[in-house]
N, C-alpha and C positions, 0 to 999 in steps of 0.2 A: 504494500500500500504506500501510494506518497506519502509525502510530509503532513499532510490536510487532516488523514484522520489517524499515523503513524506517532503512537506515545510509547513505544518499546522497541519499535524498531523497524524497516522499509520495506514492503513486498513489494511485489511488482504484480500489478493488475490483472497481467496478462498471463496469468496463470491459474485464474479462475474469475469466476464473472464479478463487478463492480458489486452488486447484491451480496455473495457468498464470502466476498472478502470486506464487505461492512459488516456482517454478523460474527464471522472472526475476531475480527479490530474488536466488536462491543463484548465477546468473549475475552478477549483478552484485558478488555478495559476493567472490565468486573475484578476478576481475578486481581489483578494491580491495587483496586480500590478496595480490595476484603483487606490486601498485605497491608498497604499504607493505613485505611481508618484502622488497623488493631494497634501499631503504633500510637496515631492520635487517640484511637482512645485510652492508653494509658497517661497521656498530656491533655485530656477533659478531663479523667478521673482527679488527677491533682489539680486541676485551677476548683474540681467541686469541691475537692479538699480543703484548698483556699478560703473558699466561697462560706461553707459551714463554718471556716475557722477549725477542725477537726480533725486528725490524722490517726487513723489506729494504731496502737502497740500492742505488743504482747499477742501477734500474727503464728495462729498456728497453722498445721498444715491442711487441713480443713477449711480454716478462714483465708490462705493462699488460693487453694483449689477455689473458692467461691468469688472468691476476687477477677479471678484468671477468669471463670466464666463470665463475670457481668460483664468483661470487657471484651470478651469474646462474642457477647450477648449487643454488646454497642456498637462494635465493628460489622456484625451482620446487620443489624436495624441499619445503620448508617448506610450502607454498601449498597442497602436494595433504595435506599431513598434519593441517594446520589444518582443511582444508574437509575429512577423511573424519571427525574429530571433530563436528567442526557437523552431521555427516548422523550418524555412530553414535550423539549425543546426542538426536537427536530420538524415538527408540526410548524413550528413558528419561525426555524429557520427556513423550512421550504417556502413560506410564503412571503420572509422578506426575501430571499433569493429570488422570486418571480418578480416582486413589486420592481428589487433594480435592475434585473432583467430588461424588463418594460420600460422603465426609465430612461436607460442605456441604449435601448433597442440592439443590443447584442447578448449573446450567453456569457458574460461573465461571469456566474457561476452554475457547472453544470453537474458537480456531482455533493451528495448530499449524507446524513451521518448515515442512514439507514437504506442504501440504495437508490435508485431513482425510481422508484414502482411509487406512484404516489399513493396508491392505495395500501399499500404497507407502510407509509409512513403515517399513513391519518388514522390509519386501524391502530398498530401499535402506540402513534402519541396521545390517540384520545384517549384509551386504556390507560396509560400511565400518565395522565394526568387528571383522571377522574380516580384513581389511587391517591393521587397527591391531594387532588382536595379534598375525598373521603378521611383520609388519615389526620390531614390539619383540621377538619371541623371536629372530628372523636373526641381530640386527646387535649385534654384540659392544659396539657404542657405545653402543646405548639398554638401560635400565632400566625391566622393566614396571611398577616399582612408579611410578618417577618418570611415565611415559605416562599410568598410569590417575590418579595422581595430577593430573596436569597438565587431564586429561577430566574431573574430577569438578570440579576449581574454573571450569573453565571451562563448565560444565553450572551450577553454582551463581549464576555472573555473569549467564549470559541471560537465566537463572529469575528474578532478581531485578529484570533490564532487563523484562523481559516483560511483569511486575505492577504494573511501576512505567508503562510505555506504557499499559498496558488499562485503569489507575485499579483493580486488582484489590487488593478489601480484605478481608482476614481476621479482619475484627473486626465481630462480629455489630453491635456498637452503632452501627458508623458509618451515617451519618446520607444518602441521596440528595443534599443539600443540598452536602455534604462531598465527594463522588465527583463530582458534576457540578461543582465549582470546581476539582478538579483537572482532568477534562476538558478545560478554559480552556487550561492549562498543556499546550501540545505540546513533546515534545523537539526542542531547539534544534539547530541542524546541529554546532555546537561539540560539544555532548553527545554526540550521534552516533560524532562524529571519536574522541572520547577513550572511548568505551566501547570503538570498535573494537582503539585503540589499546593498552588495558588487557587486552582478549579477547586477541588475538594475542602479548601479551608474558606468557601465561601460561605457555606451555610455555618460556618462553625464561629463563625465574626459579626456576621449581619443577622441583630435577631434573637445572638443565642441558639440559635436551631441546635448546635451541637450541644450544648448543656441540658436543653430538654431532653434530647434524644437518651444523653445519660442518666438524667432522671426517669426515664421510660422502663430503660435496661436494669439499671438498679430496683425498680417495684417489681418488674420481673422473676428478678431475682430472689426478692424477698427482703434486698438491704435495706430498702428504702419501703416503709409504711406510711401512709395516710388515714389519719382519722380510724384508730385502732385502739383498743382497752389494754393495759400494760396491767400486767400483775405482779410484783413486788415484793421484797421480802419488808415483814414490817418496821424492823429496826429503822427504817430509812422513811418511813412515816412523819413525823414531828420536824423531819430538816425540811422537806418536800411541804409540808404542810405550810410551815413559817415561811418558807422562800414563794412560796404561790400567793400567797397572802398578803405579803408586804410588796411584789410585784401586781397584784389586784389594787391594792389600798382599799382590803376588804378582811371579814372573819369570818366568811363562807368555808363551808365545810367543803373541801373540792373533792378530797382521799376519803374513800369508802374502805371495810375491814372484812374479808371474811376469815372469822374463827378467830387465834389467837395468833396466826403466824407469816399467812398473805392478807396485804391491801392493792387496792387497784385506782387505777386513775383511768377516766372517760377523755371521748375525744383527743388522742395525742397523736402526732405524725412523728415517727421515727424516719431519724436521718441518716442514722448509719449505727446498721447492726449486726450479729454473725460472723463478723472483721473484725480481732484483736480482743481486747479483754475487758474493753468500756462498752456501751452502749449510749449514743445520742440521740434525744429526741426532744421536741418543743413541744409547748402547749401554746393553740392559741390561746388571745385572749377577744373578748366579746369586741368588735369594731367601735369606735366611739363615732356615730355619725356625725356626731354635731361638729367636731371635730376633724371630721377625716385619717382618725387615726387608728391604725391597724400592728397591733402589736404581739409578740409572742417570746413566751421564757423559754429559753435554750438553758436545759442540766445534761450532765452527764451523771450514770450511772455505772457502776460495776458489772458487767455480763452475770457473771455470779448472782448478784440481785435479781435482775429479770425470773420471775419463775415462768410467764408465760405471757403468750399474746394473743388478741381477741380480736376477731373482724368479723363484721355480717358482711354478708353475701344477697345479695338480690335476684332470683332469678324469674324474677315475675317478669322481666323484660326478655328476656332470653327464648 
């Protein structure tokens, strides 16, 4: 494949059909994007580190193994969200490709990500992009404005990779002379590496998209809870109690007791747990409307303490 849609390295066309060797190229693009997002998701996992303020110790090999999976768990969600982008975009590349077509009154551009069959390119982009917006309206995590945001810079980047591979010039005066010594100039494998790099770190910067994505993976997983009943050893009753209380600026009973040896707290979102030897989780606290203020106590806990944890389940939608 040329330079246009070659991110690992050159075929030559002419050795299978322009079709057969775009589904290649998007084969191989996948694969490339599962290697690189397991990378970044070890470099999302730490900025959510950051982000909590929180970092596990006391990592056994169990709490490794679970770790290894959420981000094994993030590099897949990631991969397939990245590539139904790259296929939705190809819908919107064909059609500004025709508009400057028609503009031009020449073929400036004539080959396209997904082959030239227009009808495989609207089959598969409408498909993957009614994923895309199925998946941003579900998930209480992503933001459609930040997704399409995220597809249109990254629509903007290939376009520009595109023009710059095919020697494609929009300037009536330039000259053959000029387009053939670019020609000379093939993208370099480096070039390749770091255009990839800069494609895939789009949704990861614009948005957020990559830190929801990891909060996706982590409830997956089970690290990460929302709005779950924590049960407790009691001892740790009366600190919990005091510290809820004077972050209230209230003498509300919040910790309930069962027997003489577990108490439990209602409504709390764990933020990291099953990892190391603590346990993090916040409680909100009620919204102050008048106000506009929206607050919540972050404690940490000992693992050991946690005796168990509590979620309903709805299946009346299902």
């Amino acid at each position: 494949m040329d330079g246009t849609f070659c991110l690992i390295g050159i075929r030559e066309i002419s050795e299978m059909s322009y079709t057969d060797d775009a589904i290649q190229y998007s084969k191989d693009m996948f694969k490339l994007i599962s290697t690189v997002g397991s990378f970044a998701g070890f470099i999302v996992v730490f900025f959510y580190c950051l982000d909590i303020n929180f970092f596990p110790v006391g990592i056994t090999t169990g709490g490794a193994l679970l770790f290894i999976w959420a981000v094994i768990s993030f590099s897949l969600i990631y991969t397939v969200f990245i590539f139904l982008i790259y296929i939705a975009n190809s819908v919107y590349f064909y059609l500004i490709a025709k508009i400057i077509n028609k503009l031009y009154k020449e073929q400036k551009i004539t080959k396209f990500p997904l082959g030239n069959d227009r009808l495989l390119i609207f089959t598969f982009g409408s498909i993957a992009q009614f994923f895309i917006v199925i998946i941003s309206c579900s998930s209480k995590a992503l933001s459609i404005l930040s997704v399409f945001s995220s597809q249109i810079f990254m629509l903007i980047l290939y376009f520009i990779k595109y023009c710059y591979d095919n020697n494609i010039v929009f300037n009536a005066k330039e000259n053959k002379e000029t387009v053939q010594s670019k020609e000379d100039n093939k993208p370099s494998y480096r070039y390749n590496i770091l255009y990839i790099m800069v494609y895939i770190s789009i949704p990861l910067i614009i948005g957020q998209v990559g830190g929801s994505f990891i909060k996706i993976a982590f409830t997956l997983s089970g690290i990460r809870q929302n709005n779950v009943v924590i049960y407790f050893d009691k001892s740790y009753q009366n600190i919990l109690e005091a510290r809820i209380n004077k972050f209230n600026n209230s003498e509300k009973e919040n910790i309930e007791c069962l027997g003489k040896d577990i108490c439990y707290i209602e409504n709390v979102n764990i933020l990291f747990t099953y990892i190391g030897s603590k346990v993090l989780f916040e409680i909100p606290i009620e919204s102050d409307k008048k106000n506009g203020i929206s607050k919540a106590l972050k404690l940490e806990l000992p693992a050991s303490a946690i005796k168990g944890i509590e979620r309903e389940i709805d299946y009346s939608n299902k």
